[in-house]
N, C-alpha and C positions, 0 to 999 in steps of 0.2 A: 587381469581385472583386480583392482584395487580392494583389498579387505576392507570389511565394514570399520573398521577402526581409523583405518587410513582415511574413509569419505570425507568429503569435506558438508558440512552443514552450513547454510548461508541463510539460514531462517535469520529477520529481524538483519538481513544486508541492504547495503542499496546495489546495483546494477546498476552500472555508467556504462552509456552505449560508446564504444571506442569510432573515431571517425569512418573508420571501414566502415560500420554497419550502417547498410542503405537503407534496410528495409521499413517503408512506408510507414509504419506502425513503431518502429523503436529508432529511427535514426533520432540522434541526440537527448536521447531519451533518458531518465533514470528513473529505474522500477525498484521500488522497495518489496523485497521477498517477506511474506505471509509466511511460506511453508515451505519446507524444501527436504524432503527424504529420496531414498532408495527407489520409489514410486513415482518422482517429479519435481515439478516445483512449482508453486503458484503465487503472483507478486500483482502490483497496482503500479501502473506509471502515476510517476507526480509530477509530471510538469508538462502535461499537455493539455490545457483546456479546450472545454467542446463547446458551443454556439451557444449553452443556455447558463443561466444561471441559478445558484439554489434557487430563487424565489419560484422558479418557472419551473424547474421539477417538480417542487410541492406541488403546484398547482395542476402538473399532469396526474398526480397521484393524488388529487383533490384536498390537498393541505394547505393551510394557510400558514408559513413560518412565519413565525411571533420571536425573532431574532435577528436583530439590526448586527448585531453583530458577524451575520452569513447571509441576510439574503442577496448582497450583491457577489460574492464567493462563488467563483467560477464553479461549475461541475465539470470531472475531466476524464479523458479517456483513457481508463483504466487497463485498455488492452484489447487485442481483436476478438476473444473470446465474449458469448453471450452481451452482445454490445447495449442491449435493451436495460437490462438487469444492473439494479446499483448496488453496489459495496459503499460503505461506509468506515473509514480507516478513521480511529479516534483513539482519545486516552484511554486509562482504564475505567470504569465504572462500577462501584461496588455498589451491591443492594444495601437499603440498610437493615442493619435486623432489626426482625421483631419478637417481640417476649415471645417466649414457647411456640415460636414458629419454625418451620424447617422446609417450606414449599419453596425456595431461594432456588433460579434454574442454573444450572449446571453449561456450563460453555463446552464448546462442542469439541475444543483442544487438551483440556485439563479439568481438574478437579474444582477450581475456582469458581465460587459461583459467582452468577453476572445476573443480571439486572434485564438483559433479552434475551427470545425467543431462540436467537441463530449467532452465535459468538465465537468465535476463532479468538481463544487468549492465546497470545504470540508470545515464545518466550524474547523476553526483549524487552516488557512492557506496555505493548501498543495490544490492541483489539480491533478486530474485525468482524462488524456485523451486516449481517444480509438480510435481517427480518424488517419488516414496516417499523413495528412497534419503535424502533430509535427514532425512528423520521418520526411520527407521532410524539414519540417525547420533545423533540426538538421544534416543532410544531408549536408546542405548549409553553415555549422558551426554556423548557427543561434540556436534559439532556445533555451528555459529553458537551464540554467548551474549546476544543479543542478536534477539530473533524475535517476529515477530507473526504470528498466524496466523488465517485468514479461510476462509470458506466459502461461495461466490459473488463475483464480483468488479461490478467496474459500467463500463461501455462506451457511448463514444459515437460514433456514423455520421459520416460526412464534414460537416465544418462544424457539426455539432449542438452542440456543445459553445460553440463560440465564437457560437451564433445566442444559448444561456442565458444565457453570459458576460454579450451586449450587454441582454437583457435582464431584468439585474440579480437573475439568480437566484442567484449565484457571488461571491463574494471570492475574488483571490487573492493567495498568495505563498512564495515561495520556501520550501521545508521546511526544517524542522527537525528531525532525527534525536530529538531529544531528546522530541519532543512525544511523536512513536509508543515512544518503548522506555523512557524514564525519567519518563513524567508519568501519573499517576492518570486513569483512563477519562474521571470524569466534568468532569475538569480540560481533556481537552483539546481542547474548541472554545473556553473562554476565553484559552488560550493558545494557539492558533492565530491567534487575534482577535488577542491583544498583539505578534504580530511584525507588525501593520499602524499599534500605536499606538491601538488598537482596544476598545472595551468593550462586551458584548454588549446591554447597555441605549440606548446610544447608537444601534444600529440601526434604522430603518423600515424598514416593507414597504416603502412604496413610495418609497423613495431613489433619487436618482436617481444619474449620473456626477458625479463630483467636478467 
């Protein structure tokens, strides 16, 4: 077993799903990892949209978005886990202070405070929230300008991830903000591929380690 020093950390990577991988839910898929320690890992696919759009979300969750700029912004399938439940991947958000104030919440990763209820600061730069209240700011045309929104996320058990890894079902590398918030849906597993040097023709199933 690899020493803790040795692990590899892939918090704030993306996950390119290699041609082998069939499976329903990740074939040609890229998931950008949230979290990843000794315990697991927990990531958002971005490039799978699902049948509705923001506008229509809010609207299940009795919102009205007041944001020309996402209400027609796919919501996407974040992963087979809790498929009901949305994550929200966005920039960072700072509260702003207030004189002699100190009630500012605390993100549920770090010391940083954030501006919502449920916040996963990602080292990396990116944020992760799960509570309403962002939907409600965004509602209000407030809120992160910069957001992706998913519905299920995708998770892996101790070691499982790095068992796919070796078993060439994974690319990876370091993300790219730009892929999730400024590149076109169907654009970005070739451009997830290009920060490798990468062309999705040049792949085999069954490739082995460089």
């Amino acid at each position: 077993m690899a020493s803790d020093s040795a692990r590899i950390n892939l918090t704030h990577h993306f996950l390119i799903a290699m041609p082998g991988l069939q499976d329903q839910s990740f074939s040609r898929s890229v998931v950008y990892l949230c979290e990843h320690s000794e315990r697991g890992a927990l990531g958002l696919i971005i490039n799978k949209p699902a049948d509705i759009k923001l506008s229509g979300l809010f609207e299940k969750v009795e919102l009205h978005l007041d944001r020309p700029d996402l209400s027609d912004a796919p919501v996407f399938h974040g992963g087979p886990v809790q498929t009901e439940r949305g994550f929200v991947l966005h920039e960072p958000v700072r509260p702003t202070p207030v004189a002699g104030g100190d009630d500012v919440k605390k993100s549920d990763g770090e010391d940083e405070p954030t501006v919502y209820a449920s916040t996963l600061t990602i080292p990396g730069g990116l944020e992760m929230t799960t509570s309403k209240d962002v939907l409600e700011a965004m509602a209000t045309g407030a809120g992160p300008r910069k957001v992706l929104v998913t519905l299920g996320y995708s998770a892996w058990d101790e070691g499982q991830l790095e068992s796919e890894i070796a078993e060439n079902s994974w690319l990876t590398v370091m993300a790219d903000p730009a892929v999730i918030f400024d590149t076109p849906v169907e654009q970005r597993y070739d451009k997830a591929l290009s920060l490798l040097g990468l062309e999705a023709w040049k792949l085999s199933p069954e490739a082995g380690h460089a």
